[in-house]
Backbone as JSON, one array per atom type, in Angstrom:
{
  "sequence": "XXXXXXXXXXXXXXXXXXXXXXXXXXXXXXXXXXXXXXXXXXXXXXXXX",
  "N": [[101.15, -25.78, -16.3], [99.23, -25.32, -18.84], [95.66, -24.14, -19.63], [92.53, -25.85, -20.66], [90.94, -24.32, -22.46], [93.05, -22.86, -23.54], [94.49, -24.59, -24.75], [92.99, -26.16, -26.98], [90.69, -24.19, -28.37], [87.1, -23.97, -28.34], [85.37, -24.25, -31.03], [82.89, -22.77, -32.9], [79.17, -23.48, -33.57], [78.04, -24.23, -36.36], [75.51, -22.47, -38.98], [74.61, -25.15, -40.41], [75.18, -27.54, -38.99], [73.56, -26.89, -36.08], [71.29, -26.99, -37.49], [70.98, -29.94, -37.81], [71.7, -31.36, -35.36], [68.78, -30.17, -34.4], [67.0, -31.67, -35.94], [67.71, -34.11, -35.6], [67.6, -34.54, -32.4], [64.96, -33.8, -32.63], [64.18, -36.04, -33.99], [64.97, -38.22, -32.78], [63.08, -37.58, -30.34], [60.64, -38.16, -31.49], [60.06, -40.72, -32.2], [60.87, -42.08, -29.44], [58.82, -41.7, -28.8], [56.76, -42.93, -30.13], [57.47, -45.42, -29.5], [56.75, -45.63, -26.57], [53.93, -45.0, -27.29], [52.93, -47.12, -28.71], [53.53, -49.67, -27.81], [53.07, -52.67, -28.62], [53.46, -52.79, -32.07], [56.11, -52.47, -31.83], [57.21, -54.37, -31.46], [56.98, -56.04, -32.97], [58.21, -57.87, -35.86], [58.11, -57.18, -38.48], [56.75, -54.89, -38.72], [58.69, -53.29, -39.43], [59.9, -53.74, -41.68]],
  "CA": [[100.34, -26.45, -17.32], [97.94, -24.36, -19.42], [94.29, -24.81, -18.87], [91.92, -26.36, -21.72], [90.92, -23.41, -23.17], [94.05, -22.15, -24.13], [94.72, -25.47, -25.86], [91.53, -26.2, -27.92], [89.62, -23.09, -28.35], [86.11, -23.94, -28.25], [84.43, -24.06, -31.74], [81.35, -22.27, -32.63], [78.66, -24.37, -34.3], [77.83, -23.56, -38.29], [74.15, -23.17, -39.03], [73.86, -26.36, -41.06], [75.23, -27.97, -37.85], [72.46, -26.63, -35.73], [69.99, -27.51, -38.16], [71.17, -31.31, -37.94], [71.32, -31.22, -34.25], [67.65, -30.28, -34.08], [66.17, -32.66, -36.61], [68.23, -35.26, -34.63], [66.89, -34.18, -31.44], [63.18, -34.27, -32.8], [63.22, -37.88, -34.32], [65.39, -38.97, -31.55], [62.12, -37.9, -29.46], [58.98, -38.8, -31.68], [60.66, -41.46, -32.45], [60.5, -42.44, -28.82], [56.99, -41.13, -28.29], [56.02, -43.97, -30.68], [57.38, -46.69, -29.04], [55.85, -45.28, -25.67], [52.64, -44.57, -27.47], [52.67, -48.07, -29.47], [54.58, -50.64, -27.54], [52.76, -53.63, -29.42], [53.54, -52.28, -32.8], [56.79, -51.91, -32.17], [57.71, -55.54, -31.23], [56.66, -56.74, -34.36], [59.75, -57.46, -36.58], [57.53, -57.16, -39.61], [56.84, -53.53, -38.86], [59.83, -52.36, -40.19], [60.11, -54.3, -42.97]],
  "C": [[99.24, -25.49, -17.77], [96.32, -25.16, -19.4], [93.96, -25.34, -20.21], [91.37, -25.8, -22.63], [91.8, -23.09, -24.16], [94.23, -23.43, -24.89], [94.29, -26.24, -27.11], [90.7, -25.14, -27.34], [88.07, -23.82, -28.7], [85.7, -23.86, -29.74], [83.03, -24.11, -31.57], [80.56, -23.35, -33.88], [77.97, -23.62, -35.73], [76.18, -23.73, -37.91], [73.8, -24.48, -39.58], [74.11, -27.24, -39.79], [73.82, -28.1, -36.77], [71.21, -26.98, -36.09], [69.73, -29.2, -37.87], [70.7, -31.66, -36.68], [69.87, -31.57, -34.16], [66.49, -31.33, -34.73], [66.6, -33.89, -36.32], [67.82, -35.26, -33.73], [65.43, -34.79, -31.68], [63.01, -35.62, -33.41], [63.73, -38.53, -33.29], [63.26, -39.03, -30.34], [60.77, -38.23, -30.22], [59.12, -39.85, -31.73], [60.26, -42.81, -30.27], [58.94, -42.51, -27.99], [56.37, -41.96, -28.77], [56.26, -44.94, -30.39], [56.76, -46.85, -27.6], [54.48, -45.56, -25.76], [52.33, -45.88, -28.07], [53.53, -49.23, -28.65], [54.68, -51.96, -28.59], [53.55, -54.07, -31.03], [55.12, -52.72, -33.18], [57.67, -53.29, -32.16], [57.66, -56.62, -32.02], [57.92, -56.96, -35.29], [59.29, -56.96, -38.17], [57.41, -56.02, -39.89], [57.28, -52.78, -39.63], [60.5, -53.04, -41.61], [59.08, -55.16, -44.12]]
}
Protein backbone atom coordinates (compact mmCIF):
# COMPACT_ATOMS: atom_id res chain seq x y z
CA UNK A 1 0.00 0.00 0.00
CA UNK A 2 1.55 3.39 -0.81
CA UNK A 3 1.85 5.87 1.95
CA UNK A 4 -0.23 9.31 1.90
CA UNK A 5 2.15 11.29 0.41
CA UNK A 6 2.54 9.55 -2.61
CA UNK A 7 -1.24 9.73 -3.06
CA UNK A 8 -2.17 13.41 -2.35
CA UNK A 9 0.84 15.50 -2.61
CA UNK A 10 0.59 18.11 -0.12
CA UNK A 11 -0.49 21.54 -1.56
CA UNK A 12 1.31 24.70 -0.97
CA UNK A 13 -0.83 27.61 0.21
CA UNK A 14 -1.34 30.77 -2.43
CA UNK A 15 -0.71 34.16 -0.88
CA UNK A 16 -4.32 35.28 -1.01
CA UNK A 17 -4.90 32.08 1.03
CA UNK A 18 -2.54 33.10 3.73
CA UNK A 19 -3.84 36.43 3.81
CA UNK A 20 -7.45 34.97 4.61
CA UNK A 21 -6.12 32.61 7.12
CA UNK A 22 -4.66 35.49 9.12
CA UNK A 23 -7.53 37.94 9.06
CA UNK A 24 -9.55 34.85 10.16
CA UNK A 25 -7.26 34.06 12.86
CA UNK A 26 -7.28 37.80 14.15
CA UNK A 27 -11.16 38.31 14.34
CA UNK A 28 -11.52 34.80 15.40
CA UNK A 29 -9.34 36.21 18.48
CA UNK A 30 -10.49 39.93 19.11
CA UNK A 31 -13.47 38.80 18.50
CA UNK A 32 -13.10 36.60 21.53
CA UNK A 33 -11.20 39.18 23.56
CA UNK A 34 -14.51 41.10 23.45
CA UNK A 35 -16.67 38.74 24.78
CA UNK A 36 -13.98 38.03 27.60
CA UNK A 37 -13.49 41.73 28.00
CA UNK A 38 -17.43 42.56 27.81
CA UNK A 39 -19.41 39.61 28.95
CA UNK A 40 -22.58 41.86 29.78
CA UNK A 41 -22.60 43.45 26.42
CA UNK A 42 -22.51 40.56 24.78
CA UNK A 43 -25.68 38.88 26.19
CA UNK A 44 -27.73 41.49 25.02
CA UNK A 45 -29.60 40.34 21.84
CA UNK A 46 -30.05 43.97 20.90
CA UNK A 47 -26.33 44.44 20.55
CA UNK A 48 -26.13 43.02 17.38
CA UNK A 49 -28.93 44.29 15.93
Amino acid sequence: MASVNVIKPKARLSNSNILFLIAAVIFVLMYLFAIISFPNSFLQFQTFF
